[in-house]
C-alpha positions in Angstrom: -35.0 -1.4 -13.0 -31.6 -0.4 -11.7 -29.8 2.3 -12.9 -26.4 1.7 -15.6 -23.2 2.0 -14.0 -19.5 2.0 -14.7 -18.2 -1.6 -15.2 -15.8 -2.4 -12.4 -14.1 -5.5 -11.4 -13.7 -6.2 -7.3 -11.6 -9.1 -5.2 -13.9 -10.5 -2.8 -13.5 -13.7 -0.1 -17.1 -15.4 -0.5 -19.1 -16.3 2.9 -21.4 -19.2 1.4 -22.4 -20.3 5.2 -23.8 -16.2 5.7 -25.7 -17.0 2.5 -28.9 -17.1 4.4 -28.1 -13.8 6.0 -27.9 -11.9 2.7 -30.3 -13.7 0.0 -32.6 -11.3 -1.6 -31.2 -8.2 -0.2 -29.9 -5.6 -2.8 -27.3 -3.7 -1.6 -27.9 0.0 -0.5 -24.3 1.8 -1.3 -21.2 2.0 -2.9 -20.3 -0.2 -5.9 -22.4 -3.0 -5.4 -25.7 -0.7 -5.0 -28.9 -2.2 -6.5 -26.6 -5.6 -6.5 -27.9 -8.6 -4.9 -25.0 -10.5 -4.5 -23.5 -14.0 -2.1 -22.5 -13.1 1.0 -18.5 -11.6 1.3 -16.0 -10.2 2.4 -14.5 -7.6 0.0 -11.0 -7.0 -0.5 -10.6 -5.0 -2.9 -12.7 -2.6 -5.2 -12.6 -1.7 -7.6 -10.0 -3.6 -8.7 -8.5 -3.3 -12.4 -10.6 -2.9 -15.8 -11.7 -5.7 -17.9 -9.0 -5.2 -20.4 -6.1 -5.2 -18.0 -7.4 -8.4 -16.2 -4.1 -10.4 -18.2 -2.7 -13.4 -17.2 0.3 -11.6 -15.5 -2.2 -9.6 -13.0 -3.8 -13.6 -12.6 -0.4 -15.1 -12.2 0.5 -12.4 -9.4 -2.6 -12.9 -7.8 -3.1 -16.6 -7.7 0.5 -16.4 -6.1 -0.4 -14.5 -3.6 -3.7 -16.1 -2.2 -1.5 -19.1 -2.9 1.0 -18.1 -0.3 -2.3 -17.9 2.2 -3.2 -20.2 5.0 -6.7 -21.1 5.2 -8.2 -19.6 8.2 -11.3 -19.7 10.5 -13.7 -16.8 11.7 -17.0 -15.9 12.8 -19.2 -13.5 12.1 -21.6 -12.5 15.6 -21.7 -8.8 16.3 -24.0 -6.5 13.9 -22.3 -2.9 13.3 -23.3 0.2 11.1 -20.8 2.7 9.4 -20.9 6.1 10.4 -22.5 6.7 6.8 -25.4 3.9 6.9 -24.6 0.9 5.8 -24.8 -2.4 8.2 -22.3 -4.4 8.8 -20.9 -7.9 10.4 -17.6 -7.4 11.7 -15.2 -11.3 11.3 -13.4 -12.0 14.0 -10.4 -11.9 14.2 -10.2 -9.2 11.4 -6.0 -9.2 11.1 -6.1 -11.9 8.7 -8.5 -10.0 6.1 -6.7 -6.7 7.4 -3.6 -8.2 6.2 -5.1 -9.6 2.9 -5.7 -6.0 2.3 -2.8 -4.5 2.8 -0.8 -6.6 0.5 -2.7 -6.7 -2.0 -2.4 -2.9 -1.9 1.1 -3.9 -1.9 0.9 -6.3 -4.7 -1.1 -3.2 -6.9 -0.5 0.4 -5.3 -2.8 1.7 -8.0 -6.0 0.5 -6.6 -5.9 1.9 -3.3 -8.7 -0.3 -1.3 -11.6 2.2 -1.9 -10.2 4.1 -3.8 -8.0 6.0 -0.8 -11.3 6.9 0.4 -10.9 5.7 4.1 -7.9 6.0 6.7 -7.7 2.4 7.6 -9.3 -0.7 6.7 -13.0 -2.3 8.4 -13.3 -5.8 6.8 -16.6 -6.5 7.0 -19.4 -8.5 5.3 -22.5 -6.1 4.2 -26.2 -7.0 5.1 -28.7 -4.8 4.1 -31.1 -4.2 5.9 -34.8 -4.8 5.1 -37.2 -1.7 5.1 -38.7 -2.9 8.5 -35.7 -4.1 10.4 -33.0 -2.2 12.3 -29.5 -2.9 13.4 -30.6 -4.8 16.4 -33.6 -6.8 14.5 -29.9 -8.3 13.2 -28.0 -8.6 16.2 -31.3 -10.3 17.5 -31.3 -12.8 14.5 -27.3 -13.5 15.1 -27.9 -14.3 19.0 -30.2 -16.5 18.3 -29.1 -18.6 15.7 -25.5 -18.1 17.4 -22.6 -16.7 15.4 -21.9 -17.7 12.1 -18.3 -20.0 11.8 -16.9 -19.7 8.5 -13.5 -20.8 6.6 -11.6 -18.5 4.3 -10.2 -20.9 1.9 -10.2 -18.9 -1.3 -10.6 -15.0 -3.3 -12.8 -14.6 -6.4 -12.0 -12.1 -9.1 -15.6 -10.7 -10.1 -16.8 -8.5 -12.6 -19.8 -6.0 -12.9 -20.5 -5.5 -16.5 -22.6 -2.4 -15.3 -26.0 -3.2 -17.2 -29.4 -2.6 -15.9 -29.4 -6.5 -15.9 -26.2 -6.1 -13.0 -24.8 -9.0 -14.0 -21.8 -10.2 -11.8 -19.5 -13.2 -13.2 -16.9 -14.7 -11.1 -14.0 -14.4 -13.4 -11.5 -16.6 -11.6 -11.3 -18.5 -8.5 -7.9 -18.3 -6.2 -7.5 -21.4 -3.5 -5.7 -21.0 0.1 -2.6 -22.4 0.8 -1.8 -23.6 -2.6 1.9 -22.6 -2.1 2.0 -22.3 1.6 4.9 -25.0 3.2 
C-alpha cells in the first residue's frame, strides 16, 4: 500500500496513443511516485492547491491553451535523467518548451518544479519494469517504430494524496479554441 502524501494539483498534456507504453507501471520518482497514471507530458507541477483552483485561475488557463495551435510529435528515442528516471524525449520539444514557459509566465509562483532545474526537458516518463533497462525500451520503440501523437489539449489533475492515490482530472482545456 503506498505511502500518504501531500495533495498536489499538476497541468499535464495526455499521450493516449503511448498508453500501451505506460499501463501498469507505477511511477518511481517525484510527485507522481507510487502513481500509475495515462501516459503525459507534464507541464507543470505542482500546480496551485485545491482551494485556489477558482474559476479566475480556469478562465486564465482555458485562455491560454485556447490561444494554442494543435500540434504533432513523436516520441522514438528512450533517455534517462542523470538522477534515474527514464524518459521519451517529443520531438520537436519547442512547442511543450514554450507551453512551459508561459505558463510560468501566466503563474510566476509555481516555478515548473518547483525552481528545482535550470532549464526545461519535456518529456513523457516510462518506468521501467524490474527486468528491463533503458535499451529493452529503445528496443521496444524501434520496433514498433516511433510513436505519432497530437497535442490537442491540457488537463488540470488533482492528487488527493491518499493511500488510495486517487488522480481526477479536474478540467479539460482544448487547442486552438481562440487561435485565428
Amino acid at each position: 500500500m503506498p505511502e500518504a502524501r501531500s495533495p498536489f494539483s499538476a497541468l499535464l498534456l495526455p499521450v493516449p496513443v503511448a498508453d500501451w507504453l505506460v499501463a501498469g507501471r507505477a511511477m518511481t520518482d517525484g510527485y507522481a511516485a507510487g502513481l500509475v497514471v495515462p501516459a503525459h507530458v507534464t507541464l507543470l507541477v505542482p500546480f496551485v492547491p485545491r482551494d485556489e483552483l477558482t474559476d479566475g485561475v480556469l478562465t486564465e488557463l482555458e485562455a491560454l491553451f485556447g490561444d494554442v495551435v494543435p500540434f504533432s510529435f513523436e516520441l522514438a528515442r528512450a533517455s534517462r535523467f542523470p538522477d534515474g528516471p527514464v524518459y521519451l524525449a517529443p520531438d520537436p520539444a519547442a512547442p511543450f518548451r514554450h507551453l512551459v514557459m508561459e505558463l510560468a509566465r501566466a503563474f510566476p509562483e509555481h516555478p515548473p518544479d518547483e525552481g528545482r532545474f535550470d532549464g526545461v526537458v519535456p518529456h513523457l516518463t516510462v518506468p521501467l519494469r524490474e527486468d528491463e533497462q533503458l535499451d529493452d525500451l529503445q528496443h521496444l520503440l524501434d520496433a514498433q517504430g516511433p510513436v505519432r501523437a497530437l497535442a490537442s489539449e491540457a488537463q488540470l489533475v488533482w492528487v488527493d494524496g491518499t493511500a488510495e492515490e486517487v488522480v481526477e482530472v479536474v478540467a479539460r482545456f482544448p487547442f486552438g479554441t481562440t487561435a485565428a
